[in-house]
N, C-alpha and C positions, 0 to 999 in steps of 0.2 A: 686433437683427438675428439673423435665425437662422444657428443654430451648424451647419444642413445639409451635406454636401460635394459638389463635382461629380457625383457618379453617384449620392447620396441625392435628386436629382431626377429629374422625371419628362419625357418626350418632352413638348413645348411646355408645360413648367410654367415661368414667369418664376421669375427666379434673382436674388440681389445674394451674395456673399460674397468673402471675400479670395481671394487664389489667387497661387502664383509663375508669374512669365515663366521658362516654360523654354526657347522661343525664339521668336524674333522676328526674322522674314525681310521683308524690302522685297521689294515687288514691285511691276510696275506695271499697272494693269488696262485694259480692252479702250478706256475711254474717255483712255488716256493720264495719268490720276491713281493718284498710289502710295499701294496701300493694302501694311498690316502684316500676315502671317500668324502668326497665334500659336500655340504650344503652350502651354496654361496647366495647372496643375496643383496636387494638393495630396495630402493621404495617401490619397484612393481612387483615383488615377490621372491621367492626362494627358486631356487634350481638344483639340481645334483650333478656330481662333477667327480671323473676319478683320476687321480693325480698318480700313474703308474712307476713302477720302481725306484720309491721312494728313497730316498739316502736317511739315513737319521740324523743327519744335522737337518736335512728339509721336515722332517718329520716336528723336529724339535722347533723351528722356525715359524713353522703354517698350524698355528695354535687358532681355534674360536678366539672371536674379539678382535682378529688382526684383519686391518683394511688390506687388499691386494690388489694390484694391477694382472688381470687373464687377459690371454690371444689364445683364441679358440675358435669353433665353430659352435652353432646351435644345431642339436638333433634330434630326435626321438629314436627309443632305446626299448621295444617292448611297451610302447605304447603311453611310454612317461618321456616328456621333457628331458634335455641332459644338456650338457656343454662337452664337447670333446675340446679339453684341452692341447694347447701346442708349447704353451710357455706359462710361467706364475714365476711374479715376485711379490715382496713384500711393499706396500706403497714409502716411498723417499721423503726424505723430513719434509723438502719444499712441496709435495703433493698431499689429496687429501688421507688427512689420517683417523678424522673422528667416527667411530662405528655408527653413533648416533644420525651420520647424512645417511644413513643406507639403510634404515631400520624403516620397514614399512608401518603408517600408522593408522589409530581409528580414525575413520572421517569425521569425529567432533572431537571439539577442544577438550580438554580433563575440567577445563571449568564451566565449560557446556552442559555435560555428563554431570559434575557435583552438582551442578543449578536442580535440574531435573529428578535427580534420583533425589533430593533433600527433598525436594516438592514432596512425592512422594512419602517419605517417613511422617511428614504430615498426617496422614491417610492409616498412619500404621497406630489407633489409636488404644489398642492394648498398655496399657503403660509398661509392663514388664518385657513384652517385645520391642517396644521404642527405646527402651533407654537399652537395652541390649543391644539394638544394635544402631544406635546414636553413638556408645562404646564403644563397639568393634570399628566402626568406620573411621572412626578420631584416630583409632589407634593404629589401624592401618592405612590411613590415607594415602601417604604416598604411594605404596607400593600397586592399592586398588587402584588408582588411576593410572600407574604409566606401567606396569604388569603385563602383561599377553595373558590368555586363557588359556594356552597349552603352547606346546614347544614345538608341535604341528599340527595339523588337519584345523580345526574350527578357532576363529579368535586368534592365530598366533602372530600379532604384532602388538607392538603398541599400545599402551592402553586397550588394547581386546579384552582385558579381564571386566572393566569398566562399563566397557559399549555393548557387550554379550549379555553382563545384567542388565545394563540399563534397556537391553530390544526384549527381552524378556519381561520385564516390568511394564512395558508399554503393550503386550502380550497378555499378559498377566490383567493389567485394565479392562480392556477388554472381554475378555472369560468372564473375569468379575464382574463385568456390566449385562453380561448374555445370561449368565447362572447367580440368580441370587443369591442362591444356597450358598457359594461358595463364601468361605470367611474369609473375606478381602484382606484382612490386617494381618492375617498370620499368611497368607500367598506371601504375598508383599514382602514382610519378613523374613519368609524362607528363601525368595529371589535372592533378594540383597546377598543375604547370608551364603547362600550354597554352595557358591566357587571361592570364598576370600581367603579356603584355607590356602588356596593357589598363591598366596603371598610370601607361602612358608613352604610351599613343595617344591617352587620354581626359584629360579635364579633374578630371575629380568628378562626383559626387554631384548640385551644383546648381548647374542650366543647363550641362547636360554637353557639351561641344562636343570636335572634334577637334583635339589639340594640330597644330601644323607637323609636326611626326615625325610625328605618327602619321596627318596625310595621308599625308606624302610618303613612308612608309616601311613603317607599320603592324605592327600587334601579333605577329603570326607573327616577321617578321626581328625586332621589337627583342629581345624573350625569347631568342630562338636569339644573339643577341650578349651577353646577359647572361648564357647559362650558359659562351659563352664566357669572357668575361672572367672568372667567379666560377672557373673552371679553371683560370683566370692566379692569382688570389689562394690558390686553394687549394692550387696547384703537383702539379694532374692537367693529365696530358696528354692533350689533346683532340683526339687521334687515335686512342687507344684504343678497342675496337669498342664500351665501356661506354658512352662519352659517344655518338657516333656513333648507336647506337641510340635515346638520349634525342632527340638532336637529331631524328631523324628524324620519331618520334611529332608534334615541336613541329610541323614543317615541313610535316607532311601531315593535319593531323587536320582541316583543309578538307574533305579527302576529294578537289577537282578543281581541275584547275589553273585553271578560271575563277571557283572560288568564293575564288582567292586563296593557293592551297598551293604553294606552288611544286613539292613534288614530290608524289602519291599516295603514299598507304600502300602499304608494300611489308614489310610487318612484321605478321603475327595483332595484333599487339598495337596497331597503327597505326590496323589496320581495326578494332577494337575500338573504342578511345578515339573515331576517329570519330564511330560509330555509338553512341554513348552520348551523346556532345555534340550529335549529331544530337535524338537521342529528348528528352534532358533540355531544350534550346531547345523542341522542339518545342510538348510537355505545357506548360510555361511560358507558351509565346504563348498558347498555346487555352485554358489555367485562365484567363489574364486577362484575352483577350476575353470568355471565354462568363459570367464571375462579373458581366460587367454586361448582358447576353445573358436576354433573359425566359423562363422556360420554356415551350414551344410556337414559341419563335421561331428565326430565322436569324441569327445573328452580324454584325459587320460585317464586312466582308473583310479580310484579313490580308494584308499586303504580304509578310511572311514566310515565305507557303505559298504562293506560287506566286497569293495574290489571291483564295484560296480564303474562302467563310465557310462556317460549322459551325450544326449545328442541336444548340440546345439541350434535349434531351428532358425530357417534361412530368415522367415519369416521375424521382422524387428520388432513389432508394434501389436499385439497382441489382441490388443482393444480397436483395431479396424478392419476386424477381423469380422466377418458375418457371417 
Protein backbone atom coordinates (compact mmCIF):
# COMPACT_ATOMS: atom_id res chain seq x y z
CA UNK A 1 0.00 0.00 0.00
CA UNK A 2 1.43 3.35 -0.60
CA UNK A 3 2.95 5.17 2.24
CA UNK A 4 1.26 8.60 0.38
CA UNK A 5 -0.71 11.15 2.66
CA UNK A 6 -3.77 13.11 2.20
CA UNK A 7 -2.48 16.14 0.38
CA UNK A 8 0.50 14.02 -1.34
CA UNK A 9 -2.36 13.30 -3.72
CA UNK A 10 -3.65 14.80 -6.65
CA UNK A 11 -7.31 16.40 -7.48
CA UNK A 12 -9.37 13.09 -8.82
CA UNK A 13 -6.20 10.71 -8.18
CA UNK A 14 -7.99 7.45 -6.43
CA UNK A 15 -6.48 7.13 -2.85
CA UNK A 16 -6.55 4.02 -0.22
CA UNK A 17 -4.48 4.90 3.12
CA UNK A 18 -4.90 5.01 6.88
CA UNK A 19 -6.26 8.21 8.24
CA UNK A 20 -7.70 9.34 11.93
CA UNK A 21 -11.60 10.22 12.41
CA UNK A 22 -11.11 13.58 13.64
CA UNK A 23 -14.80 13.91 13.45
CA UNK A 24 -17.89 12.45 12.78
CA UNK A 25 -21.13 14.34 12.55
CA UNK A 26 -24.68 12.49 11.69
CA UNK A 27 -26.70 14.11 9.50
CA UNK A 28 -29.56 13.50 7.57
CA UNK A 29 -29.74 13.92 3.84
CA UNK A 30 -32.34 15.37 1.33
CA UNK A 31 -33.74 11.90 0.75
CA UNK A 32 -34.30 11.31 4.63
CA UNK A 33 -31.28 8.75 5.03
CA UNK A 34 -28.20 9.60 7.55
CA UNK A 35 -25.22 9.96 6.15
CA UNK A 36 -21.62 10.72 8.41
CA UNK A 37 -19.67 13.79 7.78
CA UNK A 38 -16.18 13.36 8.39
CA UNK A 39 -13.12 15.09 9.15
CA UNK A 40 -10.34 12.81 8.46
CA UNK A 41 -6.82 13.46 8.77
CA UNK A 42 -3.25 12.66 9.34
CA UNK A 43 0.32 14.65 9.58
CA UNK A 44 -0.27 16.63 6.28
CA UNK A 45 -3.53 17.98 7.45
CA UNK A 46 -7.35 17.46 7.83
CA UNK A 47 -9.89 16.78 4.85
CA UNK A 48 -13.67 16.40 4.83
CA UNK A 49 -15.45 13.25 3.68
CA UNK A 50 -19.13 12.14 3.67
CA UNK A 51 -19.71 8.68 4.31
CA UNK A 52 -23.54 8.23 2.77
CA UNK A 53 -26.30 6.09 4.04
CA UNK A 54 -25.06 5.31 7.01
CA UNK A 55 -26.36 2.16 8.93
CA UNK A 56 -26.25 2.70 12.67
CA UNK A 57 -24.05 -0.07 13.66
CA UNK A 58 -21.51 2.02 11.03
CA UNK A 59 -22.50 5.09 12.66
CA UNK A 60 -21.91 3.58 16.14
CA UNK A 61 -18.56 2.02 14.79
CA UNK A 62 -16.71 5.25 12.94
CA UNK A 63 -16.55 7.17 16.31
CA UNK A 64 -13.62 10.37 16.51
CA UNK A 65 -10.30 8.83 17.70
CA UNK A 66 -10.73 5.58 15.63
CA UNK A 67 -7.76 4.97 13.02
CA UNK A 68 -9.43 3.85 9.37
CA UNK A 69 -8.31 2.44 6.31
CA UNK A 70 -10.40 4.87 3.09
CA UNK A 71 -10.47 4.00 -0.89
CA UNK A 72 -11.57 6.98 -2.43
CA UNK A 73 -10.94 9.65 -4.71
CA UNK A 74 -9.48 13.28 -3.87
CA UNK A 75 -11.90 16.27 -5.09
CA UNK A 76 -13.02 19.73 -4.70
CA UNK A 77 -16.45 20.25 -3.80
CA UNK A 78 -17.43 24.11 -4.13
CA UNK A 79 -14.14 25.16 -3.99
CA UNK A 80 -12.90 23.09 -0.62
CA UNK A 81 -10.88 19.98 -0.64
CA UNK A 82 -12.94 16.62 -0.05
CA UNK A 83 -12.39 12.75 -0.46
CA UNK A 84 -15.20 11.09 -2.29
CA UNK A 85 -15.35 8.07 -0.60
CA UNK A 86 -15.92 4.23 -2.19
CA UNK A 87 -15.23 2.03 0.97
CA UNK A 88 -14.20 2.65 5.14
CA UNK A 89 -13.19 0.26 7.53
CA UNK A 90 -12.01 0.41 10.81
CA UNK A 91 -7.93 -0.18 10.84
CA UNK A 92 -7.11 -4.45 11.99
CA UNK A 93 -5.42 -5.25 15.24
CA UNK A 94 -2.04 -6.15 12.90
CA UNK A 95 -2.38 -2.52 11.22
CA UNK A 96 -1.72 0.72 12.35
CA UNK A 97 -3.99 1.76 15.22
CA UNK A 98 -2.34 4.70 17.36
CA UNK A 99 -4.30 8.11 16.61
CA UNK A 100 -1.27 9.84 17.72
CA UNK A 101 0.97 8.65 13.89
CA UNK A 102 -1.80 10.84 12.19
CA UNK A 103 -2.05 13.94 14.37
CA UNK A 104 -0.33 16.79 12.49
CA UNK A 105 2.40 18.66 14.64
CA UNK A 106 4.00 22.07 15.64
CA UNK A 107 7.25 22.28 13.87
CA UNK A 108 9.14 22.51 17.37
CA UNK A 109 9.65 20.16 20.14
CA UNK A 110 7.33 20.96 23.47
CA UNK A 111 10.87 21.18 25.03
CA UNK A 112 11.85 23.67 22.33
CA UNK A 113 8.78 25.80 22.98
CA UNK A 114 9.37 25.46 27.19
CA UNK A 115 13.13 26.47 26.63
CA UNK A 116 12.03 29.70 25.02
CA UNK A 117 8.90 30.81 26.37
CA UNK A 118 10.70 30.35 30.13
CA UNK A 119 13.46 32.58 28.57
CA UNK A 120 10.98 34.93 28.34
CA UNK A 121 9.02 34.93 31.82
CA UNK A 122 12.59 36.18 32.73
CA UNK A 123 11.67 39.43 31.09
CA UNK A 124 8.19 39.30 32.86
CA UNK A 125 9.79 41.26 35.91
CA UNK A 126 6.54 42.47 37.53
CA UNK A 127 6.61 40.05 40.35
CA UNK A 128 2.87 39.54 40.85
CA UNK A 129 2.60 38.74 37.03
CA UNK A 130 5.75 36.33 37.16
CA UNK A 131 4.73 34.29 39.79
CA UNK A 132 1.06 34.20 38.31
CA UNK A 133 1.95 32.89 35.67
CA UNK A 134 5.15 30.75 36.66
CA UNK A 135 1.70 29.10 38.50
CA UNK A 136 -0.48 28.90 35.68
CA UNK A 137 2.14 27.29 33.36
CA UNK A 138 3.21 24.45 36.32
CA UNK A 139 -0.11 23.89 36.43
CA UNK A 140 -0.94 23.45 33.18
CA UNK A 141 1.98 22.14 31.60
CA UNK A 142 1.21 19.36 29.91
CA UNK A 143 -1.83 20.16 28.36
CA UNK A 144 0.01 23.97 27.16
CA UNK A 145 2.45 22.07 25.32
CA UNK A 146 0.79 19.14 23.52
CA UNK A 147 -2.95 21.12 23.18
CA UNK A 148 -3.96 22.56 19.62
CA UNK A 149 -5.28 26.13 19.61
CA UNK A 150 -8.52 25.39 18.21
CA UNK A 151 -10.35 22.47 16.83
CA UNK A 152 -10.03 24.20 13.44
CA UNK A 153 -8.80 27.10 11.33
CA UNK A 154 -5.55 28.56 13.10
CA UNK A 155 -3.09 26.32 15.41
CA UNK A 156 -5.12 23.04 15.21
CA UNK A 157 -2.60 20.50 15.84
CA UNK A 158 -0.41 19.54 18.18
CA UNK A 159 1.07 21.40 20.41
CA UNK A 160 -0.42 24.68 18.27
CA UNK A 161 -1.57 25.97 21.64
CA UNK A 162 2.19 26.15 22.62
CA UNK A 163 3.83 27.37 19.23
CA UNK A 164 0.85 30.20 18.46
CA UNK A 165 2.09 31.75 22.07
CA UNK A 166 5.23 31.14 21.65
CA UNK A 167 5.09 33.15 17.49
CA UNK A 168 3.26 35.81 19.41
CA UNK A 169 5.85 36.39 22.02
CA UNK A 170 8.50 36.63 19.46
CA UNK A 171 5.97 39.20 17.99
CA UNK A 172 5.39 40.68 20.94
CA UNK A 173 9.41 41.37 21.35
CA UNK A 174 9.65 43.00 18.81
CA UNK A 175 6.44 45.76 19.20
CA UNK A 176 8.26 46.04 22.39
CA UNK A 177 11.60 46.87 21.07
CA UNK A 178 9.75 49.38 18.18
CA UNK A 179 7.38 51.06 21.08
CA UNK A 180 8.89 51.85 24.14
CA UNK A 181 5.80 52.92 25.51
CA UNK A 182 4.66 49.69 25.49
CA UNK A 183 4.90 47.82 29.04
CA UNK A 184 6.88 44.78 28.03
CA UNK A 185 6.17 42.64 31.12
CA UNK A 186 2.47 42.83 31.17
CA UNK A 187 2.43 42.05 26.95
CA UNK A 188 4.41 39.24 27.78
CA UNK A 189 2.11 38.14 30.47
CA UNK A 190 -0.96 38.59 28.75
CA UNK A 191 0.74 36.36 25.53
CA UNK A 192 1.52 33.57 27.84
CA UNK A 193 -1.71 33.74 29.44
CA UNK A 194 -4.55 34.50 26.78
CA UNK A 195 -5.24 31.16 25.02
CA UNK A 196 -4.17 28.56 28.25
CA UNK A 197 -7.89 28.60 29.10
CA UNK A 198 -7.78 26.45 25.80
CA UNK A 199 -6.55 23.66 28.25
CA UNK A 200 -10.02 23.62 29.72
CA UNK A 201 -12.32 24.38 26.58
CA UNK A 202 -10.67 21.77 24.38
CA UNK A 203 -10.33 18.06 24.54
CA UNK A 204 -6.64 17.37 23.09
CA UNK A 205 -4.72 16.93 20.51
CA UNK A 206 -6.96 13.94 19.00
CA UNK A 207 -10.37 14.21 17.74
CA UNK A 208 -10.44 17.73 19.64
CA UNK A 209 -13.95 18.40 20.61
CA UNK A 210 -15.34 20.90 23.00
CA UNK A 211 -15.28 20.11 26.77
CA UNK A 212 -19.01 21.03 28.64
CA UNK A 213 -17.03 24.09 30.09
CA UNK A 214 -15.74 25.18 27.42
CA UNK A 215 -19.19 25.35 25.51
CA UNK A 216 -20.89 26.59 28.16
CA UNK A 217 -18.41 28.96 29.36
CA UNK A 218 -15.28 29.17 27.23
CA UNK A 219 -11.59 29.93 27.27
CA UNK A 220 -11.64 33.85 27.88
CA UNK A 221 -13.66 33.36 31.50
CA UNK A 222 -12.04 30.00 32.52
CA UNK A 223 -8.24 31.67 32.33
CA UNK A 224 -9.59 34.96 33.89
CA UNK A 225 -10.87 32.46 36.85
CA UNK A 226 -7.57 30.56 37.00
CA UNK A 227 -5.56 33.70 37.64
CA UNK A 228 -8.02 34.26 39.92
CA UNK A 229 -7.80 31.47 42.00
CA UNK A 230 -3.77 31.25 41.36
CA UNK A 231 -4.13 34.85 43.47
CA UNK A 232 -6.06 32.86 46.10
CA UNK A 233 -2.92 30.33 46.31
CA UNK A 234 -0.36 32.90 46.06
CA UNK A 235 -2.06 35.37 48.69
CA UNK A 236 -2.07 38.52 45.97
CA UNK A 237 -4.78 40.52 46.16
CA UNK A 238 -6.73 40.54 43.13
CA UNK A 239 -7.78 44.02 43.35
CA UNK A 240 -4.63 45.29 42.91
CA UNK A 241 -4.36 47.46 39.60
CA UNK A 242 -1.36 44.70 38.84
CA UNK A 243 -3.72 41.88 38.45
CA UNK A 244 -6.63 44.06 37.13
CA UNK A 245 -4.54 45.05 34.31
CA UNK A 246 -3.56 41.34 33.46
CA UNK A 247 -7.02 40.41 33.67
CA UNK A 248 -8.05 42.87 31.45
CA UNK A 249 -5.57 41.88 28.49
CA UNK A 250 -7.29 38.07 29.04
CA UNK A 251 -10.82 39.68 28.79
CA UNK A 252 -10.34 41.66 25.63
CA UNK A 253 -7.82 40.28 23.50
CA UNK A 254 -11.15 39.26 21.18
CA UNK A 255 -10.83 42.64 20.30
CA UNK A 256 -15.24 42.74 20.12
CA UNK A 257 -17.84 41.94 22.16
CA UNK A 258 -19.22 39.58 19.38
CA UNK A 259 -16.09 37.81 18.77
CA UNK A 260 -16.63 36.88 22.39
CA UNK A 261 -14.58 39.47 24.70
CA UNK A 262 -16.63 40.50 27.09
CA UNK A 263 -15.02 43.77 27.41
CA UNK A 264 -12.67 45.76 24.44
CA UNK A 265 -9.22 46.68 24.95
CA UNK A 266 -8.98 49.67 26.77
CA UNK A 267 -5.22 49.19 27.57
CA UNK A 268 -2.04 49.98 24.50
CA UNK A 269 -1.16 46.85 25.77
CA UNK A 270 -4.80 45.22 25.21
CA UNK A 271 -4.90 46.59 21.74
CA UNK A 272 -1.57 45.37 21.15
CA UNK A 273 -1.97 41.57 22.23
CA UNK A 274 -5.05 41.79 20.22
CA UNK A 275 -3.66 42.73 17.07
CA UNK A 276 -0.70 40.21 17.23
CA UNK A 277 -3.17 37.32 17.95
CA UNK A 278 -5.01 38.67 15.27
CA UNK A 279 -1.94 38.69 12.67
CA UNK A 280 -0.37 35.44 14.10
CA UNK A 281 -4.05 33.40 13.53
CA UNK A 282 -4.09 34.90 10.54
CA UNK A 283 -0.55 34.20 8.68
CA UNK A 284 -1.24 30.53 10.23
CA UNK A 285 -4.66 30.03 8.39
CA UNK A 286 -3.28 31.33 4.95
CA UNK A 287 0.47 29.27 5.47
CA UNK A 288 -1.86 26.18 5.66
CA UNK A 289 -4.38 26.71 3.23
CA UNK A 290 -2.12 28.02 0.57
CA UNK A 291 0.98 25.10 1.33
CA UNK A 292 -1.67 22.74 -0.29
CA UNK A 293 -2.82 25.59 -2.78
CA UNK A 294 -0.99 25.08 -6.43
CA UNK A 295 0.99 27.91 -7.71
CA UNK A 296 -1.06 29.86 -10.15
CA UNK A 297 -4.15 28.93 -8.36
CA UNK A 298 -6.85 30.23 -5.84
CA UNK A 299 -7.06 28.68 -2.33
CA UNK A 300 -10.11 27.28 -1.01
CA UNK A 301 -11.98 29.50 1.06
CA UNK A 302 -11.24 30.12 4.54
CA UNK A 303 -14.11 30.19 7.08
CA UNK A 304 -11.72 32.21 9.14
CA UNK A 305 -11.39 35.30 6.81
CA UNK A 306 -14.49 36.26 6.54
CA UNK A 307 -14.89 33.05 3.46
CA UNK A 308 -12.17 34.77 1.64
CA UNK A 309 -9.59 32.41 -0.69
CA UNK A 310 -6.21 33.64 -1.45
CA UNK A 311 -4.14 33.40 -4.68
CA UNK A 312 -1.18 31.50 -4.64
CA UNK A 313 1.65 33.35 -6.60
CA UNK A 314 3.38 31.43 -9.32
CA UNK A 315 6.25 33.49 -8.48
CA UNK A 316 8.47 31.31 -5.46
CA UNK A 317 11.13 33.63 -4.09
CA UNK A 318 9.79 36.86 -3.40
CA UNK A 319 13.06 38.48 -2.44
CA UNK A 320 14.49 38.26 -6.42
CA UNK A 321 12.12 39.88 -7.21
CA UNK A 322 12.93 43.63 -8.49
Amino acid sequence: MSIKKIFDYQIDEKLELFVLIKSANVRIAKNGKKFIAFVLADASGEISAKFWDATDDEIARFQPGKVALIKGKREVYQGNPQIKLFHVRLAAEDEPQDPRLFVKRAPLKAEQMADEINQVVFAITNPDWNRIVRFLLKKFQKQFFTYPAAKKNHHAFAGGLAYHSLSMLRLAQAVAKQYPIINAPLLYAGVILHDMGKTLELSGAVATSYTVTGNLIGHIVLIDEQIVLACHELKIDENKENVVLLRHLILSHHGLLEYGSPVRPHLLEAEVLHQIDQLDASIQMLSGVLEHTAPGEFSEKIFGMDGRNFYRPEIADFSTKN
